[in-house]
C-alpha positions in Angstrom: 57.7 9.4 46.9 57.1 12.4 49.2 55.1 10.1 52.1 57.2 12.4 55.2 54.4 12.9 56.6 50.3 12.7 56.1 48.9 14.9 58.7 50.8 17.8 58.1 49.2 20.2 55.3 51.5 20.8 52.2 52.7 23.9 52.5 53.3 24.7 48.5 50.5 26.5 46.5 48.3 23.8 44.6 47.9 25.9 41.1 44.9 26.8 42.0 44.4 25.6 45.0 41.8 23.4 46.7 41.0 26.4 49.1 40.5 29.0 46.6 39.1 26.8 43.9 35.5 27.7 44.3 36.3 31.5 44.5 38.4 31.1 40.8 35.9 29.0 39.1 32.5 30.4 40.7 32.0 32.9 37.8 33.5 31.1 35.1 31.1 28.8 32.5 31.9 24.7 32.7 32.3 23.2 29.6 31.0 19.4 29.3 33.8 17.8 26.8 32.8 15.0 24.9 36.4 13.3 24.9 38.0 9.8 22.7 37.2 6.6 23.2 40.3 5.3 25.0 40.5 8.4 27.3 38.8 6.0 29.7 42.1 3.3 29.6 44.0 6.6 30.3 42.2 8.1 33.5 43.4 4.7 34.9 46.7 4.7 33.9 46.8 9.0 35.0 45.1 7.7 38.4 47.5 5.4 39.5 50.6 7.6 38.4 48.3 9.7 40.9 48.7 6.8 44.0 52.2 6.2 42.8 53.7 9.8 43.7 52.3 9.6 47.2 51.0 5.7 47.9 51.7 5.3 51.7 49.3 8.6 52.3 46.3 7.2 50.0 46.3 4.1 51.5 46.1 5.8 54.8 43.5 8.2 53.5 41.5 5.6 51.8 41.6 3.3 55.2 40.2 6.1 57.3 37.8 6.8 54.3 36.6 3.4 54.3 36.5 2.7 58.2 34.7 5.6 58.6 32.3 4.8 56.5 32.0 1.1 56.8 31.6 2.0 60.9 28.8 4.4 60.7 26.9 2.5 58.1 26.3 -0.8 60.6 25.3 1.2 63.3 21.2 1.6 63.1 19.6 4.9 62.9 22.8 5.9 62.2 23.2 4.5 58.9 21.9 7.2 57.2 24.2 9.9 58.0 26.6 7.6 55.9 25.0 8.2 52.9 24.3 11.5 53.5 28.2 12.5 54.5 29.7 10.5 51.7 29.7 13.3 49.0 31.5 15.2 51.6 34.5 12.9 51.9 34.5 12.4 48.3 34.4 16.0 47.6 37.9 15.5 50.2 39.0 13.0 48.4 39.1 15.0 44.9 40.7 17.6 47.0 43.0 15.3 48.0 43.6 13.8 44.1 44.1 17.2 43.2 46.5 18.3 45.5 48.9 15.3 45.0 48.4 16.0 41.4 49.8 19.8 41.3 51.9 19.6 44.4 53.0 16.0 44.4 51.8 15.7 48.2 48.4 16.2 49.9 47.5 15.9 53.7 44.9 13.5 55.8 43.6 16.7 57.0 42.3 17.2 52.9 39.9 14.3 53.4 38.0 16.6 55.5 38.3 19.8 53.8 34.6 18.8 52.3 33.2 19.8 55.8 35.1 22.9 56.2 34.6 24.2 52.5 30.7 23.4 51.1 29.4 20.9 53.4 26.1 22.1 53.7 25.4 21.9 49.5 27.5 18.3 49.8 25.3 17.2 52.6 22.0 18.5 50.3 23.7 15.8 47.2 23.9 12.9 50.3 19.8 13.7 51.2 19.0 13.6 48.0 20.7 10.7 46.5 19.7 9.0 49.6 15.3 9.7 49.3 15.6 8.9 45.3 17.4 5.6 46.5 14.5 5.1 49.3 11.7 6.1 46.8 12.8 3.4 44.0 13.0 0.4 46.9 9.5 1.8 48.5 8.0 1.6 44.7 9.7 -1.7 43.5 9.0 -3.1 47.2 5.5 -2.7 47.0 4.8 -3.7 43.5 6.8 -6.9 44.4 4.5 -7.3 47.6 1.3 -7.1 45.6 2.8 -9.7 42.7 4.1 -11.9 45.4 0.7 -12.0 47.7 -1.3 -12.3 44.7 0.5 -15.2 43.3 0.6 -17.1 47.3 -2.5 -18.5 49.5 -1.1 -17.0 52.6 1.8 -16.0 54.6 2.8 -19.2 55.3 3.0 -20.4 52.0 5.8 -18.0 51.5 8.5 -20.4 52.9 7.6 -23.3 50.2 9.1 -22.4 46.9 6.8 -24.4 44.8 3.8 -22.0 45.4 5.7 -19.8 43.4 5.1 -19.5 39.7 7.6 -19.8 36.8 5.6 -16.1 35.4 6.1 -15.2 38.9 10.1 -16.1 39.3 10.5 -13.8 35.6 8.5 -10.7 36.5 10.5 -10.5 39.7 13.4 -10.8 37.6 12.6 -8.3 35.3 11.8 -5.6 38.2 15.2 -6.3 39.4 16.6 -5.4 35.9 14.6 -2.3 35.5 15.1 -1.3 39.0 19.3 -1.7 37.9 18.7 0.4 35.4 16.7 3.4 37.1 19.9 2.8 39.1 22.5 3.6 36.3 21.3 7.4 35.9 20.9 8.1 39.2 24.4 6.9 40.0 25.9 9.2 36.5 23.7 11.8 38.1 25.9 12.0 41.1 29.2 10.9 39.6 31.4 14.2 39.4 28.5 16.2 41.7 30.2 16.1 44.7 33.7 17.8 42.3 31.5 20.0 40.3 30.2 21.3 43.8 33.8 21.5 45.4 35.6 22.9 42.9 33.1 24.9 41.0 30.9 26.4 44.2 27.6 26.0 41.8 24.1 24.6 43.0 23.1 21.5 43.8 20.9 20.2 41.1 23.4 22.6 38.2 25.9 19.6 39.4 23.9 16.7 39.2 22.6 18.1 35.7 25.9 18.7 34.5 27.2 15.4 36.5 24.9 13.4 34.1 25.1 15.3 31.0 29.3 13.9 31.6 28.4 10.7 31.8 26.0 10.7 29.1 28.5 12.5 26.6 31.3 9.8 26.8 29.2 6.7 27.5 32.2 5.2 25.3 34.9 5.8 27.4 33.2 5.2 30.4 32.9 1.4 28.8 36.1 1.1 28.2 37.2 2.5 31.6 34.8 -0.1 32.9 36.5 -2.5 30.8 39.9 -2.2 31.4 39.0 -1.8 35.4 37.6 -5.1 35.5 40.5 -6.5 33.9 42.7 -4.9 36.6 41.0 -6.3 39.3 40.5 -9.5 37.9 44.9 -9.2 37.7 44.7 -8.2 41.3 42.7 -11.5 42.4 45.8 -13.5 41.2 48.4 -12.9 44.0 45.3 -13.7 46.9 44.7 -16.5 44.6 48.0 -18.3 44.3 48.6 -18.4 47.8 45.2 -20.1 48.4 46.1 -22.9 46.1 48.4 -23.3 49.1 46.3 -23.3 51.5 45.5 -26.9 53.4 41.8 -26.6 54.2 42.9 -29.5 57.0 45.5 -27.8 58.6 45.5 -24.2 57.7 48.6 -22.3 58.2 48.3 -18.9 59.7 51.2 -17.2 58.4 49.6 -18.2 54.8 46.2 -16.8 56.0 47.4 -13.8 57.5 49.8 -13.2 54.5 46.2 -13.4 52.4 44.3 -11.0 54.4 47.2 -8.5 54.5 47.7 -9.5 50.3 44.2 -8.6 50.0 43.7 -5.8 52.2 46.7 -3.8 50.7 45.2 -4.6 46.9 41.8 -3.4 48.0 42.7 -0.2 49.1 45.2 0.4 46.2 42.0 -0.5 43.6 39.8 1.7 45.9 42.7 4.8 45.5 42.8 4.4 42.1 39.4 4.4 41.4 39.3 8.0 43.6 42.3 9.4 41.6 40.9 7.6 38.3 37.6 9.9 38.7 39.7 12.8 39.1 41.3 12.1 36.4 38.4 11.7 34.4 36.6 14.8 35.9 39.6 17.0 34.3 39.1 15.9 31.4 35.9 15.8 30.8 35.0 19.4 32.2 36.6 22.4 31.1 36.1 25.8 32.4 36.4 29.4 30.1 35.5 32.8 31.5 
């Protein structure tokens, strides 16, 4: 572990660095690999050797990540910017994977290095992603208005269940489903876009082309990775739930309840790490790059 200390910025070259990343790969052409089935167990298994070389740091890093975030997202009107800013701290947070992954060590100031490096094209991803994800909720939204007024005698009806039809109850349903899966390529769309833009310097919509012609060349692995994540956190759950079996809903003990917050709180943020390094991981090895 080389945890001395988070804020200061490693002072050994990164081979090649995060800084100089855009200029080395700007002129070279990005292969898309289509790569084996259980690759997707091993970006876990690669992402958590990841966490493991520096932990204390990527739980700090993923705290701030996720406060900042999380803070900014219930504030109204403010929101937005959330959404918008989030491909620039993950864009940090590949810096970040990347550095502890050459150099064994990375700094809290790499979660920002997004701003300082290409956030005006990272920015561009966040407004877009963001008015695709407002367009499919203004179209579903009103088609569901129209089939719920037309199925209801008024507003008030609304409250009493029963005016509602069985037909009515499945068409909503199946909007939901398709609405999912609109979902699913907008979301492989933007999956390695904010990397592709960080570490490659190309244009917006070259990354989310590329970002979904990834995904859609190792749909395989990707189900396994999904897989095998799952299972993980499913593991993960165990610990939070044996000490609730504990737990007297009558008398609750607050060393037993603080011990599951912390329990949970500490496995949370080593899943979220590990998902961040895990992409990483699966970003190297899905794109290549020759001259």
């Amino acid at each position: 572990m080389t945890d001395s200390n988070p804020f200061q910025t490693p002072e050994s070259d990164v081979s090649p660095t995060p800084a100089n990343t855009q200029n080395t790969n700007a002129n070279k052409v990005i292969i898309c690999n289509s790569v084996a089935t259980l690759n997707g167990a091993s970006w876990i298994v690669d992402g958590f050797k990841n966490f493991a070389t520096s932990p204390f740091t990527w739980l700090l890093a993923v705290f701030l990540y996720l406060l900042m975030l999380g803070t900014l997202s219930m504030l109204p009107f403010v929101s937005i910017i959330s959404t918008i800013i989030a491909p620039i701290f993950m864009a940090g947070l590949m810096i970040c994977a990347k550095q502890n992954k050459y150099n064994q060590q990375f700094s809290i100031n790499n979660l920002f290095d997004g701003f300082r490096l290409n956030g005006g094209k990272l920015a561009g991803l966040g407004a877009i992603y963001f008015g695709m994800i407002i367009l499919i909720f203004m179209v579903f939204g009103a088609i569901m208005l129209v089939m719920v007024f037309s199925n209801v005698a008024n507003i008030e009806s609304l409250a009493d269940p029963s005016n509602f039809s069985a037909n009515t109850v499945l068409i909503f349903l199946l909007f939901l489903l398709i609405a999912l899966a609109i979902m699913i390529p907008i979301i492989m769309a933007f999956w390695f876009a904010p990397a592709l833009v960080i570490f490659h310097n190309i244009e917006i919509f070259d990354a989310i082309k590329l970002s979904f012609t990834g995904c859609m060349k190792n749909v395989m692995p990707y189900l396994i990775y999904s897989i095998v994540y799952i299972v993980v956190y499913l593991l993960a759950i165990i610990p939070v739930a044996i000490l609730a079996i504990f737990l007297d809903t009558n008398d609750p003990n607050p060393i037993l309840i603080t011990l599951m917050v912390l329990t949970g709180l500490i496995e949370a943020l080593i899943l979220t790490a590990t998902f961040i390094t895990s992409l990483f991981a699966s970003y190297e090895d899905i794109f290549t790059t020759e001259p």
